[in-house]
VMD Tcl script that draws the C-alpha trace (Angstrom):
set ca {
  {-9.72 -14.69 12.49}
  {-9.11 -11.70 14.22}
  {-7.00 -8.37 14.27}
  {-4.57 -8.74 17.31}
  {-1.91 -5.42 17.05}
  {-1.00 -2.98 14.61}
  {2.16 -2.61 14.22}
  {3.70 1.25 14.64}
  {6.46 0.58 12.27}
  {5.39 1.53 8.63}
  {7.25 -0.97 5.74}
  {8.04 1.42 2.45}
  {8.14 -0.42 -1.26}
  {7.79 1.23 -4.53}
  {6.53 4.71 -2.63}
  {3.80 2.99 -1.07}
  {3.90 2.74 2.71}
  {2.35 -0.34 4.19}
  {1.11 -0.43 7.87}
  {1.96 -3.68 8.97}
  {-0.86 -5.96 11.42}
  {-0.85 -8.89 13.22}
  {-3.95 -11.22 12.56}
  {-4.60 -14.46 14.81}
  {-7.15 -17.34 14.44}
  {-7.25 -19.71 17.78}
  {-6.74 -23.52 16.04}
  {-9.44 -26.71 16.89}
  {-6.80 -27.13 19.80}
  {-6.92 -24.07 21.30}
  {-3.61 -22.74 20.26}
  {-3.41 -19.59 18.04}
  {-1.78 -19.16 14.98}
  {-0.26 -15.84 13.70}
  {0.62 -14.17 10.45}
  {1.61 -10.45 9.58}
  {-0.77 -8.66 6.95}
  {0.58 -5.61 5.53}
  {-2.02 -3.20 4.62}
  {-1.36 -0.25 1.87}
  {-3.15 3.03 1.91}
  {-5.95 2.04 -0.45}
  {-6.75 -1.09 1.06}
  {-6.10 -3.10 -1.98}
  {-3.44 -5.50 -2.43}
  {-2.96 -6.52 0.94}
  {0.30 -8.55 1.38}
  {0.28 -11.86 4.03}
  {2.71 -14.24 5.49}
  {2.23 -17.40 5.92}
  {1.78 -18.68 9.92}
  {4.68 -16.87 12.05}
  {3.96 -18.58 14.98}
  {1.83 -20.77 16.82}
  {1.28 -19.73 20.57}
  {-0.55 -21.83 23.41}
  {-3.23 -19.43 23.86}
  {-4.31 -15.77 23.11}
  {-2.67 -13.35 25.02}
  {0.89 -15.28 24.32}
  {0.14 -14.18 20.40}
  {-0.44 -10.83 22.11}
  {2.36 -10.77 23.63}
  {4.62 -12.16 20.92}
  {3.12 -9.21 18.41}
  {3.84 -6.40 20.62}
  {7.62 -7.66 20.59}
  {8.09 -7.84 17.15}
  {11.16 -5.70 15.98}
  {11.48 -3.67 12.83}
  {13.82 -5.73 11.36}
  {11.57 -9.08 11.51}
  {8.57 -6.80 9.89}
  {11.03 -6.37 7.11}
  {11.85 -10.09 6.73}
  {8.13 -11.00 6.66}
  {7.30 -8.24 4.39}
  {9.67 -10.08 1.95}
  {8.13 -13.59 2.97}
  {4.69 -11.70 2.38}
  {6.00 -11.27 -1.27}
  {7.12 -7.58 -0.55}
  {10.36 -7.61 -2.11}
  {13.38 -6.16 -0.30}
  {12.67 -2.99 1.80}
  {13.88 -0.94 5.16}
  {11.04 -0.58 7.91}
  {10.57 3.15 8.46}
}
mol new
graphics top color blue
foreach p $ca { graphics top sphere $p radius 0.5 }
foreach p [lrange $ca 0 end-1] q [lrange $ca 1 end] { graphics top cylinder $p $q radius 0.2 }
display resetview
């Protein structure tokens, strides 16, 4: 399991603003996996989807993450259990 991109778009809930990450773990058949962790300033309570995607090697989950829009941070911040907020 492995950090692959932080996200520059920051996800606001509740006054606390999350940075949002993109974590990978390469699967027993060589694809990786991905998921979105969003991280708050204390570094407790960290929210996490569930897999986003499943690429056919590393630098297509790279590549994928860097592409990632505001607007599909802010749907996985809800699937991370977020609740229902704009990406800053």
């Amino acid at each position: 399991m492995e950090r692959i991109h932080a996200c520059q778009t920051l996800v606001t809930a509740s006054d606390v603003v999350y940075r949002a990450e993109i974590w990978g773990d390469q699967r027993h058949d060589g694809r990786w996996e991905g998921w979105v962790r969003f991280i708050p300033p204390d570094g407790r309570g960290i929210l996490s989807t569930s897999r986003e995607t499943t690429q056919p090697n590393r630098q297509a989950l790279i590549y994928w993450a860097t592409g990632l829009e505001p607007v599909y941070l802010e749907g996985a911040f809800e699937r991370a259990g977020g609740g229902r907020t704009p990406a800053t």
